[in-house]
N, C-alpha and C positions, 0 to 999 in steps of 0.2 A: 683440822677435821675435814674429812671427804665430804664434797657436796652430793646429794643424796637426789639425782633427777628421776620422776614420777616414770614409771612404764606404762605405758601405756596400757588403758583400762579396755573393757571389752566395749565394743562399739553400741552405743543405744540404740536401737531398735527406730526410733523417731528419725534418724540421724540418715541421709546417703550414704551409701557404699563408699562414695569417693571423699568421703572425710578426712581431713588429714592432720593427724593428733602432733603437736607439740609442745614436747615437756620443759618444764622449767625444772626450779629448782622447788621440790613437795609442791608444785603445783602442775596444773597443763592446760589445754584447751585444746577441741577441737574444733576445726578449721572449714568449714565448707567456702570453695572459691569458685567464681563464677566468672569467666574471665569471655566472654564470647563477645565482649567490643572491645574495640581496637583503644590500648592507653587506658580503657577504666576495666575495675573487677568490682564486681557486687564479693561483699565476704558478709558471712555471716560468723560468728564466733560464739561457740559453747561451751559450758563447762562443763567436766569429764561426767557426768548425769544427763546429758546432755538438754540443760538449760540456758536458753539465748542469752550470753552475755551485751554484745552489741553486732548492730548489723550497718550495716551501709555500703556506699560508695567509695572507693579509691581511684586516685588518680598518679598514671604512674609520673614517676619524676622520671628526667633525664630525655633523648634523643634516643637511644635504642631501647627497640622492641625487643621482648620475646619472641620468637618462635615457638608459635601454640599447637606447634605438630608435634612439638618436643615436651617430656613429660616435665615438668616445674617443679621442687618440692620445698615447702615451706621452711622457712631458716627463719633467724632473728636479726633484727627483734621485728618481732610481730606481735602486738597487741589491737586494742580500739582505735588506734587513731595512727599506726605504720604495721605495714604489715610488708614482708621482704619473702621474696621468690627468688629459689637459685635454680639455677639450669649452664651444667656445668661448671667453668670456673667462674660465672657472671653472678653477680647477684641484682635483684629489681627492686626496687624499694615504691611501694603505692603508698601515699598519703590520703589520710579521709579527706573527702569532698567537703567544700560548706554543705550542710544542708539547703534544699530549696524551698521556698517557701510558696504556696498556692498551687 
């Protein structure tokens, strides 16, 4: 049987313009990423109503950066705790942060 991936819903209203929806399989999420310091992105993650699933810090893994003049777009896997940025044939993989505490 053909997997059946979610198209993408119409953008909520609450939500940024720069949202960036990906689908799974009957499911998705949308994706707000905040990338404006060097190796960490703030993400915040929503469901397709656009209800806060989780939000935090990532921290990227590996030795290369992105180049943030270049547009990035979300790929898998990315949920709560990895969230993975392609930008051409490169992929970024950010890990959640511990939380901090105080």
């Amino acid at each position: 049987m053909p997997s059946r991936t979610l198209p993408p819903p119409e953008l909520p209203a609450t939500l940024p313009v720069n949202a960036q929806w990906l689908a799974g399989e009957g499911a998705g999420s949308w994706f707000v990423l905040d990338l404006s310091r060097e190796r960490i992105a703030h993400v915040d993650r929503f469901d397709p109503n656009g209800r806060l699933e989780c939000s935090g810090s990532f921290d990227l893994l590996g030795n290369e950066v992105p180049d943030l003049s270049v547009p990035l777009r979300l790929t898998y896997p990315s949920h709560c705790a990895v969230v993975s940025l392609a930008q051409g044939d490169r992929v970024f993989k950010f890990v959640r942060a511990p939380q901090q505490n105080g």
